[in-house]
N, C-alpha and C positions, 0 to 999 in steps of 0.2 A: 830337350829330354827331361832336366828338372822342371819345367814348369808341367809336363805331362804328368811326372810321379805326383806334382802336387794337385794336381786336376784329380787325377784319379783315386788319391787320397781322401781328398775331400767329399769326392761322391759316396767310398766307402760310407766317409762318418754321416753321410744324411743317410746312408742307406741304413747303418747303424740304428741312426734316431728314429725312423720309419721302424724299422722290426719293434722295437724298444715300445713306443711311440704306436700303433698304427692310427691312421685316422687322425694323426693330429698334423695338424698342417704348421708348418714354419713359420716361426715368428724372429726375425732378428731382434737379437736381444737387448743391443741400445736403441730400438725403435720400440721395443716393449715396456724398457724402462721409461724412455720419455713419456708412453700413452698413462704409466701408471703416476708417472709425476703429475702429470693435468690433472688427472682425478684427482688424486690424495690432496697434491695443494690448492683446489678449489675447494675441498670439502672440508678441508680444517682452516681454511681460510678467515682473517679478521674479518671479513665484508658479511659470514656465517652466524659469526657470534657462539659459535658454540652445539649451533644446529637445535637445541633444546628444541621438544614436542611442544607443537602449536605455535612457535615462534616464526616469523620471518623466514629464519636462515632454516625451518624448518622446511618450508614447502620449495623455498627457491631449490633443498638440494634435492629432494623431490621431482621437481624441473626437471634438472639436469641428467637425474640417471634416467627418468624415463624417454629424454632428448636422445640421451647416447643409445640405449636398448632400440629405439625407432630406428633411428642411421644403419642398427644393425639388420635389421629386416623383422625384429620382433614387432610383435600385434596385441592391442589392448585386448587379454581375456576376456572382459567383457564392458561393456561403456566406452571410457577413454584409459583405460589404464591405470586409474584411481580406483582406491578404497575408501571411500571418505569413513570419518565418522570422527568419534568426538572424546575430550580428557577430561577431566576433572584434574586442571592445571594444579589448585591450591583450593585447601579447605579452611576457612579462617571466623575464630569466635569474632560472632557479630556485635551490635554496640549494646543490645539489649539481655545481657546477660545478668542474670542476679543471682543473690542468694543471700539469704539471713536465717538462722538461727534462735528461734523463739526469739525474734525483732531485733538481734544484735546481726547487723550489716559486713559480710563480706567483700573482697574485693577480688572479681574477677582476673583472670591469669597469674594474681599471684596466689590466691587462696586456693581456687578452681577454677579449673577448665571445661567445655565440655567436650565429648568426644566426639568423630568424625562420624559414628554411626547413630548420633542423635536425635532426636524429631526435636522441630522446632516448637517447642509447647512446654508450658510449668503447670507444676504442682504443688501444694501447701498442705502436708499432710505428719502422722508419725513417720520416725523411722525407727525398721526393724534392723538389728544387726543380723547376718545371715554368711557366719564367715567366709569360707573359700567359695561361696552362691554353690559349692557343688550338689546334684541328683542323681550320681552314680551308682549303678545296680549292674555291675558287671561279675563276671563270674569270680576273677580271683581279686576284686576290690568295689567295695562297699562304701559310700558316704551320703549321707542326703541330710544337707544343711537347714530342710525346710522342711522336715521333719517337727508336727506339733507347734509349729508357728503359724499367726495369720498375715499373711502379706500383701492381701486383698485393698486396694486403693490408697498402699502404704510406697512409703521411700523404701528401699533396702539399703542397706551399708557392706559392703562386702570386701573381701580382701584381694586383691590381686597377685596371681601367680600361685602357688600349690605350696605343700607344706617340703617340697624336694626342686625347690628353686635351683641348685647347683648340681642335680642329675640329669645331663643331657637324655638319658634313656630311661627318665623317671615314667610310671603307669597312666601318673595324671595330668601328663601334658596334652592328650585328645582332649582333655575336661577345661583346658586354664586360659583356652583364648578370652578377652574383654569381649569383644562381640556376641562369644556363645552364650555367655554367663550373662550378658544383658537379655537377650531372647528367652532363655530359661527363666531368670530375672521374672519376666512379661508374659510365660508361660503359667507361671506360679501365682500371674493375679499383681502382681507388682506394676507400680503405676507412675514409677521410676526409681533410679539405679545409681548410687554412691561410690564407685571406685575411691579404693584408698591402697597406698603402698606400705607393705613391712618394712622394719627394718632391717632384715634379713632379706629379701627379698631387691629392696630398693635403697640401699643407706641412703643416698643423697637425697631422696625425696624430689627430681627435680622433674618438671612437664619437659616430654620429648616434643619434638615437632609431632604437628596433628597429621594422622594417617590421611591422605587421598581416597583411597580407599572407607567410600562413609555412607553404605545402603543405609537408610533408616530403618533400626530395630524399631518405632513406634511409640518409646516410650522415653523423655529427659533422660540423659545418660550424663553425669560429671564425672573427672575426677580430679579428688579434693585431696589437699595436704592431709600430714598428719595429725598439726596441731591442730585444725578444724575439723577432723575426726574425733579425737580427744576432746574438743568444747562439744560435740555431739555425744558423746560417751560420757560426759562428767556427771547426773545422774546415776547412773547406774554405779562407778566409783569403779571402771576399766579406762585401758588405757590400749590404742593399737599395738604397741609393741611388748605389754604381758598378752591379751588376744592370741598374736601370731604366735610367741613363744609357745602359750598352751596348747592349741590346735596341734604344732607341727609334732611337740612332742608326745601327748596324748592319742593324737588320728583321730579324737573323739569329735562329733556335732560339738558346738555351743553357740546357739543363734537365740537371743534373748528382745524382747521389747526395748527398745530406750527411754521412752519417756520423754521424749525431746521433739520437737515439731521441727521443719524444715518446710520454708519458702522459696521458691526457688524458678526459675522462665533460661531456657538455654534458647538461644539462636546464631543457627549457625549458614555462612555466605559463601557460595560456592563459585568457582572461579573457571567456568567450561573454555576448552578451544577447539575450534575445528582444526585434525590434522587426517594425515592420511598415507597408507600405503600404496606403494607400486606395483603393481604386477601385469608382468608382462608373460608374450609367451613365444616360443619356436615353434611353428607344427612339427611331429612326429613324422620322420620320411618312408616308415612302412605303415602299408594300408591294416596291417593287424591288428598293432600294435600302436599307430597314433592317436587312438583313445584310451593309451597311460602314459605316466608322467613322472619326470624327474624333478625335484624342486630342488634350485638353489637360491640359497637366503642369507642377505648379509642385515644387519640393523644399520642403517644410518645417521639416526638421531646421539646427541650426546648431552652433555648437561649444564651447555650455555654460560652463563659468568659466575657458573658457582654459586656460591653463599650455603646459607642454612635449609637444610635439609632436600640436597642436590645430592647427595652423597658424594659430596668431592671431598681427597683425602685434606687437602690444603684448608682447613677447616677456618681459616682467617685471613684467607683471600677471596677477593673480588675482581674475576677476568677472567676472559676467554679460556675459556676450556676446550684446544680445540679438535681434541679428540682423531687426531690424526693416526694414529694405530688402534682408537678405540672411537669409531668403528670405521672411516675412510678406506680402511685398509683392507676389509674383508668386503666393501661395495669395489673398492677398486679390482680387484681379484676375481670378484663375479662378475662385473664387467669384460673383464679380462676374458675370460671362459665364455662368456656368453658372445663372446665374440669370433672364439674360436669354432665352436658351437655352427656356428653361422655362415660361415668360410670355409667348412669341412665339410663334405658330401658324405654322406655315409656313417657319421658320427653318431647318428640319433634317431634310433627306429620309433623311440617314444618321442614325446611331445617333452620341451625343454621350458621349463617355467622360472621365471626368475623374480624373485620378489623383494626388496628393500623397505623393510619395517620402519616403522618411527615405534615412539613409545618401549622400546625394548629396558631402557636406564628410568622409565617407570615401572617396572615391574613385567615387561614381555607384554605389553599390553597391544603391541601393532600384531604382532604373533600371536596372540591370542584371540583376540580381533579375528585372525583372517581364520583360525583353527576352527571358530564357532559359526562363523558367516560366510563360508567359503565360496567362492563361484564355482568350485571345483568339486566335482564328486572327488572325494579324499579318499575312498576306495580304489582308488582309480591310481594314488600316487604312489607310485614303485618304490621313493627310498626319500627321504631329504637331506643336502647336505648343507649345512650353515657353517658359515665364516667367519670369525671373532675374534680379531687381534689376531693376525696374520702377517704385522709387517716389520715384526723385531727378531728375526731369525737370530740367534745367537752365535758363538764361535762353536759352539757343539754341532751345531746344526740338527737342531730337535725339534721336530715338529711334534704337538701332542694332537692325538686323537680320540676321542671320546667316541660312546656308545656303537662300539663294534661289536659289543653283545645283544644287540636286538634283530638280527636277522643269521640266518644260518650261514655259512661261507663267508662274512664280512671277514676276517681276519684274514684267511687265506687269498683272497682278493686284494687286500691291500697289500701286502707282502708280496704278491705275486707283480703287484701293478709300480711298487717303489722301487726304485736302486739304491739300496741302502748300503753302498760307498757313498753317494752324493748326501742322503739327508737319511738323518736317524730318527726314528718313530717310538715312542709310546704309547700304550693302549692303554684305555679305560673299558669296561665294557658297560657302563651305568647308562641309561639312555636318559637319564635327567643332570640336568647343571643349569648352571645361570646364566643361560642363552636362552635363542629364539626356539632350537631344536625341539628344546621342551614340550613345548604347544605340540608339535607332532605326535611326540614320544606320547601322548597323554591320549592319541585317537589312533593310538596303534597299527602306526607308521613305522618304520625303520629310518634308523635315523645316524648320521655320523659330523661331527661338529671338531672342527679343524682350528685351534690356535697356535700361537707361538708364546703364551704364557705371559704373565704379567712383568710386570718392572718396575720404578720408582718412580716412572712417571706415570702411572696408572690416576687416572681420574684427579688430574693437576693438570694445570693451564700450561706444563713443560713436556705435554707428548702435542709436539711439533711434528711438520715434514720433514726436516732434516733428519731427524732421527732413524727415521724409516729406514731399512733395510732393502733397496729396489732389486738390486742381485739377488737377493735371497727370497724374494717374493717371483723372480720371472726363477726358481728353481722347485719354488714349492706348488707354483699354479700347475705347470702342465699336471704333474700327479696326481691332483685334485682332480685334474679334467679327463686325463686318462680314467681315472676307476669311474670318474661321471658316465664317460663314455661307454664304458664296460657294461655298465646302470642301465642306460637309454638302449641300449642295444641286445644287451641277452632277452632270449626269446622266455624265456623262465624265468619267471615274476620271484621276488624276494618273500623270504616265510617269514613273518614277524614272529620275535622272542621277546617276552618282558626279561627285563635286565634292571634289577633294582625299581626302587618306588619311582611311582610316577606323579610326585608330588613333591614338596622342601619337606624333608624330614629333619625337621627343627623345630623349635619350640615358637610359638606365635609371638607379634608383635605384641615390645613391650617386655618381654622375658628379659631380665640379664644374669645370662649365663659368665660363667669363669672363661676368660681369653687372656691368650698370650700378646695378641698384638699384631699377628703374621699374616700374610698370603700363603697359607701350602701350597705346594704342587700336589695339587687334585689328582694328574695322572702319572703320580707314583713312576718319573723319571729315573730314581736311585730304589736300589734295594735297600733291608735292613737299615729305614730310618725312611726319615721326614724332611724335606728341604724346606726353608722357607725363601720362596719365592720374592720375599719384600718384607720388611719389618716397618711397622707404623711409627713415625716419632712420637714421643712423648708415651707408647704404651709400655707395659710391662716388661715386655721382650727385650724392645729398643735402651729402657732405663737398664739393665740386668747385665747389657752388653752386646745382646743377640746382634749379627750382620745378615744383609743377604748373601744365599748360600749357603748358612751356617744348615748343617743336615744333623735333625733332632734323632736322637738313638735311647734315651731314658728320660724318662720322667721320675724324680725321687727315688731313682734307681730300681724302674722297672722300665721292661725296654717299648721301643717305639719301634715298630719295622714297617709302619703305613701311616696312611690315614686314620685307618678303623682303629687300631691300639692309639693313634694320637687324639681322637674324639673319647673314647673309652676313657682313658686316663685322666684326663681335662673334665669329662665329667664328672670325677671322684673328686676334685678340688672345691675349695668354698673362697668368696672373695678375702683377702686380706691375707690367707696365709703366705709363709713364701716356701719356693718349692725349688731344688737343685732338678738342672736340664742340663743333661750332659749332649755336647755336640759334637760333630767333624768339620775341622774350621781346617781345609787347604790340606787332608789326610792328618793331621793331630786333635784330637780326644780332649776339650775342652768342659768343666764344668761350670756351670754360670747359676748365682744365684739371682732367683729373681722371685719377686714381690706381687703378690694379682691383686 
């Protein structure tokens, strides 16, 4: 009799999980966890190295998901289920670099550099000064630096960055990329281009790592210290940092002759690899509807043994980075789904496409990749969801979720599809962030991008498989694959909404802006304040006393209740000063001084 009530018990709760659930077919959960340990510990595995684009461990994991995707019954979209194409690994000043000064000989890297979007070709000519290079004719601001100068077959010298260096919402941040201002530079008859840093603008004066990112503007592009700006300037009887000073505070032109010739040959060695993305697909099980399509996308590239300019936070270590919650964790997940996908009848009226990027920890470049060359009518794609660091579920049990403001009903959908006794949700509605989703959000798609948020071992060789959360990942997939489901199956296609800029609204490479030091929580988990998600060592925050967790509520005792008053505020700051940040450390009301 008791094992009946337990039988019949039991049937309840799958019947339970079925209404809850429909369409998703049972997975025993220590069988799900074992399937997600195989993936995650091959993919952050030492044999990997890190996975980095174009590398070894790049393409073997490449292999492997699109081995697992086969097993599952998915089919190469089109070819073999590759996207090939190609990085620009590393861009490095080559051996033939020069420069002198009416015949007095500099020394390349320490004096100048040149830049990633330079042609490889010199010039021996004057040079013009031509301050901030700006030619702005906008309605409510005016500058034009080459105004009544000739800069026809001439150097230019110019400043970098604007006279509003430490206003993130400054007018002339459309104007102050280095790129733009070399092309404008080249527009104006200029026959190459002097980058120099303020002191305002740049105290340390130090060369960043060279951008990847290096189309050729066409014309020698350096840039040069200050004190080899100043021996260019010593004629005239200026100096770069009175220059900056009077520009910023006048807003006047003063772009002058110098009187000084410049020698000069830039060459620059480019370091290409072939990598490539996966994509696979599920046909569509209704004849309507299976020419559209749901895309799920995890990135599985990460950034290899580290070093300089990997963006790893361990900025003086060398090793495996092996990226086992960033990104293992959101290919494991999609595998996960795409499995289920595949084993459930009736789950997917549209076509189920699943993709695994490389290039993402370069800049979204597998993603962006496929956004521009798609085999895919993109019209065609009903919603995308991407997976990014999905496998540190916390004790809160808070999953965040981004751009649920780009399609009409996402919210109520999600809320409709979560148990939120089991796992707790935050919303973002912005359809841009620093994932693959991006790429979508930009060909106006709807889009929703699933993490579990950063931690201390974000982009350090110490986010291992152990760490991983596998319980918490076999609670967070089904819901992903429920609302997937919901996606592939209504008969009524998704109405795309823009939801915030579809671009980094931030100031271009090379800008240094005023920071604290932090990770926020982007999707505003607490009310009435700011979390930080991680404090960097050795930044401001970390020296001042700041913890993770600590939730920022004032800045110099104005308050902080998001993000947007946390960027606001940070904007109004200059480096050096220091500034009282009042927190909630554990519910008590901390103020901490700290130094930018």
């Amino acid at each position: 009799m008791i094992l009946n009530y337990i039988m019949l018990f039991a049937t309840r709760l799958i019947l339970v999980a079925f209404l809850i659930f429909p369409g998703l077919s049972p997975k025993n959960q220590k069988a799900e966890v074992q399937e997600l340990q195989k993936h995650i510990r091959y993919l952050s595995s030492d044999a990997l190295r890190g996975r980095e684009t174009g590398s070894q461990g790049d393409s073997l994991s490449a292999v492997y998901i699109r081995n697992e995707l086969t097993s599952y019954g998915y089919k190469p979209f089109s070819g073999n289920g590759w996207q090939n194409f190609s990085v620009t690994k590393r861009v490095l000043a080559g051996k033939n670099n020069a420069l002198s000064v009416n015949g007095t000989a500099f020394e390349s890297q320490k004096d100048f550099t040149p830049f990633s979007f330079s042609s490889d070709s010199g010039l021996e000519a004057e040079v013009v000064f031509a301050g901030y290079g700006f030619n702005i004719n906008a309605d409510s601001l005016k500058w034009n630096d080459y105004h009544n100068i000739d800069v026809k077959g001439k150097w230019v010298l110019i400043l970098r960055s604007d006279p509003e260096t430490d206003n993130t919402r400054s007018r002339f941040i459309p104007f102050s990329g280095d790129r733009d201002k070399a092309l404008l530079a080249k527009d104006q008859g200029a026959a190459g281009i002097l980058f120099v840093s303020g002191a305002v603008s740049d105290p340390q004066d130090t060369f960043e790592a060279m951008s990847r990112e290096g189309f050729s503007v066409g014309i020698p592009s350096f840039r040069i210290k200050r004190e080899l700006a100043d021996f260019i300037l010593a004629k005239s009887n200026n100096s770069i940092t009175t220059l900056e000073k009077k520009l910023n505070e006048t807003r006047v032109p003063s772009s002058f002759n110098t009187g000084t010739s410049v020698k000069a040959n830039a060459e620059l060695t480019r370091e290409e690899a072939a990598t490539r993305n996966v994509v696979m697909f599920l046909p569509g099980e209704d004849s309507n509807l299976k020419n559209e399509y749901i895309v799920i996308g995890a990135h599985f590239d990460h950034l290899g043994m580290g070093g300089p300019g990997s963006s790893s936070r361990a900025i003086d270590t060398i090793g495996i980075h092996h990226g086992a919650d960033d990104n293992a964790s959101g290919v494991a997940m999609m595998l996960d789904m795409a499995e289920r996908f595949a084993t459930t009848k009736g789950s997917h009226k549209r076509g189920i496409i699943c993709i695994a990027f490389t290039g993402e920890e370069m800049g979204l470049l597998g993603s962006k990749y496929f956004a521009d060359h798609s085999p895919v009518d993109l019209s065609k794609v009903n919603a995308m969801i991407n997976l990014d660091m999905v496998g540190r579920l916390q004790e809160s049990n808070t999953i965040q979720i981004s751009g649920v403001g780009t399609a009409e009903g996402f919210k109520k959908l999600i809320y409709t599809d979560t148990d939120t006794t089991l796992i707790k949700i935050t919303l973002s509605d912005e359809g841009y962030g620093p994932s693959d989703h991006s790429s979508f959000y930009g060909k106006n798609i709807p889009v929703l991008f699933y993490t579990t948020g950063a931690h201390l071992d974000y982009h350090t060789p110490n986010d291992t498989w152990e760490k991983i959360n596998f319980k918490g990942m076999t609670e967070i997939s089904p819901l992903v694959y429920k609302l997937a489901s919901d996606l592939a199956t209504s008969p009524e296609r998704l109405k795309f909404r823009e939801s915030g800029p579809k671009t980094e609204s931030q100031r271009p490479y090379g800008r240094k802006g005023v920071t604290l030091g932090i990770m926020p929580d982007f999707a505003g988990s607490v009310k009435n304040g700011l979390r930080a998600d991680f404090v960097t060592p050795g930044k401001p925050a970390a020296l001042g006393g700041m913890k993770k967790g600590d939730i920022i509520t004032a800045i110099n005792g104005k308050t902080v209740n998001n993000i947007q008053d946390y960027m606001y505020r940070m904007g109004q700051l200059k480096h050096g000063e220091t500034i009282t940040v009042e927190v909630l450390r554990e519910g008590k009301k901390q103020v901490l001084l700290i130094q930018l």
